[in-house]
BABATOR-342457 format. One record per residue (C-alpha): residue number from 1; residue in three letters; x, y, z. Coordinates in nm, 4 decimals. Example, Ala and Ser with C-alpha at 12.3 -4.5 7.8 and 13.67 -1.06 7.14 Angstrom:
2
[1, ALA, [1.2300, -0.4500, 0.7800]]
[2, SER, [1.3670, -0.1060, 0.7140]]
END
This chain:
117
[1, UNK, [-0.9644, -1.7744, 0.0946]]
[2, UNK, [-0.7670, -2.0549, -0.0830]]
[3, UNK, [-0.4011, -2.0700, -0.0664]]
[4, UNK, [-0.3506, -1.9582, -0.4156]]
[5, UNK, [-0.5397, -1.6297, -0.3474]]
[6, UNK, [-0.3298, -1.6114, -0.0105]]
[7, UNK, [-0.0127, -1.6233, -0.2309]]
[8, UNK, [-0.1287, -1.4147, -0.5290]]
[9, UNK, [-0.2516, -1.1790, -0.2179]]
[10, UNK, [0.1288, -1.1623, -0.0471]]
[11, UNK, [0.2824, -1.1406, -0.3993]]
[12, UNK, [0.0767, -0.8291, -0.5078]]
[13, UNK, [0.1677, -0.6568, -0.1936]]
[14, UNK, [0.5319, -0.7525, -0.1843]]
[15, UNK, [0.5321, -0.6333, -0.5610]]
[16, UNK, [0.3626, -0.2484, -0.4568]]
[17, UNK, [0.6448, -0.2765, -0.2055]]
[18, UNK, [0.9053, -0.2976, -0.4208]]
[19, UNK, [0.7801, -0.0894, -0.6726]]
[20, UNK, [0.7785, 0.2215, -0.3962]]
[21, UNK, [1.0863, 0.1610, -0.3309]]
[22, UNK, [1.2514, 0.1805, -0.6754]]
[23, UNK, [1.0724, 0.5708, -0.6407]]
[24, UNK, [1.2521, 0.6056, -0.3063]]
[25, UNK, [0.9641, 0.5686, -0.0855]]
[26, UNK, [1.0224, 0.5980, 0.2976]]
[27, UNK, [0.9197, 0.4033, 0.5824]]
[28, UNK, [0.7673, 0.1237, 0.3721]]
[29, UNK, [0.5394, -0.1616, 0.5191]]
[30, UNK, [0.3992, -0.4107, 0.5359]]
[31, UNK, [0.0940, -0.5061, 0.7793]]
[32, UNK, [-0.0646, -0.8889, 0.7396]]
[33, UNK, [-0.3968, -0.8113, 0.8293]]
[34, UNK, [-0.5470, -1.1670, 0.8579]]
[35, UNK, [-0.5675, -1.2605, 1.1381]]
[36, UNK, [-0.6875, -0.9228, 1.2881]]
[37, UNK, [-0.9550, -0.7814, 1.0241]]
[38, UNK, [-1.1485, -0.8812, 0.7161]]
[39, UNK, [-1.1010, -0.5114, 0.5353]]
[40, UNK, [-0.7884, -0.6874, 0.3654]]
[41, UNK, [-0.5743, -0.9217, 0.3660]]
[42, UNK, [-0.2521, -0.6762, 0.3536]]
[43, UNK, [-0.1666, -0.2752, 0.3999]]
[44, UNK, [0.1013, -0.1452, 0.2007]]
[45, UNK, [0.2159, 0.1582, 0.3930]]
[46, UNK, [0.4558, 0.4176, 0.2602]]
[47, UNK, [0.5873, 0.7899, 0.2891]]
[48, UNK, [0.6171, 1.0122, 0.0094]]
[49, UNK, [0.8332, 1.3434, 0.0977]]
[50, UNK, [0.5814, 1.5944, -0.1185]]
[51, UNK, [0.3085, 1.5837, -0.3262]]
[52, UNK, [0.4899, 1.4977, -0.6588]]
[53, UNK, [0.6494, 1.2574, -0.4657]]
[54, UNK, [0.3364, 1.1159, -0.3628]]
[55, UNK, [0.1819, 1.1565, -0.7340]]
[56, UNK, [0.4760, 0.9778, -0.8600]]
[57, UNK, [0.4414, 0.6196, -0.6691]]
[58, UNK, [0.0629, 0.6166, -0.6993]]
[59, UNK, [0.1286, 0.6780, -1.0644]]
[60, UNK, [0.4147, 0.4392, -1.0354]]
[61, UNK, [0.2055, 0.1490, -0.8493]]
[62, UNK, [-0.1143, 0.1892, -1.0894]]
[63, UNK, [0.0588, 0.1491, -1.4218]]
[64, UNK, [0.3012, -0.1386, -1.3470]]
[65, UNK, [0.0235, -0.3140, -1.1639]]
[66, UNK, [-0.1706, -0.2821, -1.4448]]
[67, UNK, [0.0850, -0.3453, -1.6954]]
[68, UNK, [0.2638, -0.6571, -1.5529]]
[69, UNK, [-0.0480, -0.7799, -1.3522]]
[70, UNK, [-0.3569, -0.6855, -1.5307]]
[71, UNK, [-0.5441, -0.5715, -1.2387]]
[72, UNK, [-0.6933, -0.2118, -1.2429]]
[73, UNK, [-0.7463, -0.0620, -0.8631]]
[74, UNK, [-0.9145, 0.2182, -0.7484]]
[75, UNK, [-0.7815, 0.5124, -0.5987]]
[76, UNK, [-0.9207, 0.7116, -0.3236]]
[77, UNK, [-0.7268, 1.0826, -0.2010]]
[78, UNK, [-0.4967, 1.2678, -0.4519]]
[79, UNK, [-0.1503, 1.4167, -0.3795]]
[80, UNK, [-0.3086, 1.7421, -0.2536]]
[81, UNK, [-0.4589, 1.5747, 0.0477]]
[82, UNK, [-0.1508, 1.3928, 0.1670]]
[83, UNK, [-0.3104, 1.0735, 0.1563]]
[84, UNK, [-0.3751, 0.8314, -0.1522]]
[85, UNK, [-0.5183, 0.4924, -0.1155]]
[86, UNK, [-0.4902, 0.2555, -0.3936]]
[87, UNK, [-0.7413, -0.0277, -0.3442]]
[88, UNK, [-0.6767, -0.4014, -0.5239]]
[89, UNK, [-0.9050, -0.5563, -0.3456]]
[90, UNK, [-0.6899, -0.8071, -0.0954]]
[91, UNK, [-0.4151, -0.4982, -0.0896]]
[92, UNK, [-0.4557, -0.1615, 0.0136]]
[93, UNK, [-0.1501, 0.0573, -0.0455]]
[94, UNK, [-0.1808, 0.3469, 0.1711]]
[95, UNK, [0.0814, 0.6698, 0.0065]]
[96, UNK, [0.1333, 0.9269, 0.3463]]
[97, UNK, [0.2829, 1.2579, 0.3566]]
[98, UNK, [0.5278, 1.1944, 0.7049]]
[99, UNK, [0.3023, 1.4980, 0.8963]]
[100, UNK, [-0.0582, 1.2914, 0.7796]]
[101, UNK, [0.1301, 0.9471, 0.8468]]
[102, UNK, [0.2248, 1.0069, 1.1649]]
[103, UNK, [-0.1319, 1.1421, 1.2608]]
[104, UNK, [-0.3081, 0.8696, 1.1543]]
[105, UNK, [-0.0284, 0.6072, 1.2535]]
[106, UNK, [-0.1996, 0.3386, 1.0623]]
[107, UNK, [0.0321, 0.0972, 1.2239]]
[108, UNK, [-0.0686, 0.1356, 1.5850]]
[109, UNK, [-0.3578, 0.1447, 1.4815]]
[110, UNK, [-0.3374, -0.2122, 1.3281]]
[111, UNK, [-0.0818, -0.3619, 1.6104]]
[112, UNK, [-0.2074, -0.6463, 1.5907]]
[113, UNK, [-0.0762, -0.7206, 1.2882]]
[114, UNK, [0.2209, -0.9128, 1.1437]]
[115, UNK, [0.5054, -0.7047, 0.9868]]
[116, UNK, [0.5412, -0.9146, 0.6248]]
[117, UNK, [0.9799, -0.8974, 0.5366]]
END
């Protein structure tokens, strides 16, 4: 990967980030996953405190990503099942219910990886 796609790659991610976070998102993160694994090159990890809550930042994420980026993802899970993936490709944003989150624990799982600030 060139260093423009590293940096359009970091910006995305940091972007999904913030965008959580302006719906009051908890726990968000994120992983730099490469060095460790070729599935991306980033997780965005975040909490959402219900299913609407969860609804909303997917919702959120999709249309300003599309809108201000032009880049359609896919989407994998709904609100119902706790756990919504939102695939662009370098990024993955991962959208948890706490109780599914902490199951899963996506970042032990991944401790290899960096923390991005």
């Amino acid at each position: 990967m060139n260093r423009k796609s590293q940096n359009a790659a970091l910006a995305l991610a940091k972007r999904c980030r913030d965008l959580v976070l302006s719906k009051k998102a908890e726990d968000v993160t994120i992983l730099d996953l490469r060095a460790v694994s070729t599935v991306a090159d980033y997780f965005v990890i975040a909490s959402g405190t219900s299913e609407p809550h969860l609804k909303a930042l997917a919702n959120t994420v999709e249309t300003e990503v599309r809108s201000q980026l032009g880049l359609l993802g896919r989407q994998a899970g709904d609100a119902a099942s706790r756990w919504i993936v939102l695939d662009y490709g370098d990024v993955l944003v991962h959208l948890f219910h706490p109780e599914l989150r902490a199951r899963y624990s996506l970042e032990h799982l991944w401790g290899d990886a960096k923390r991005v600030r």
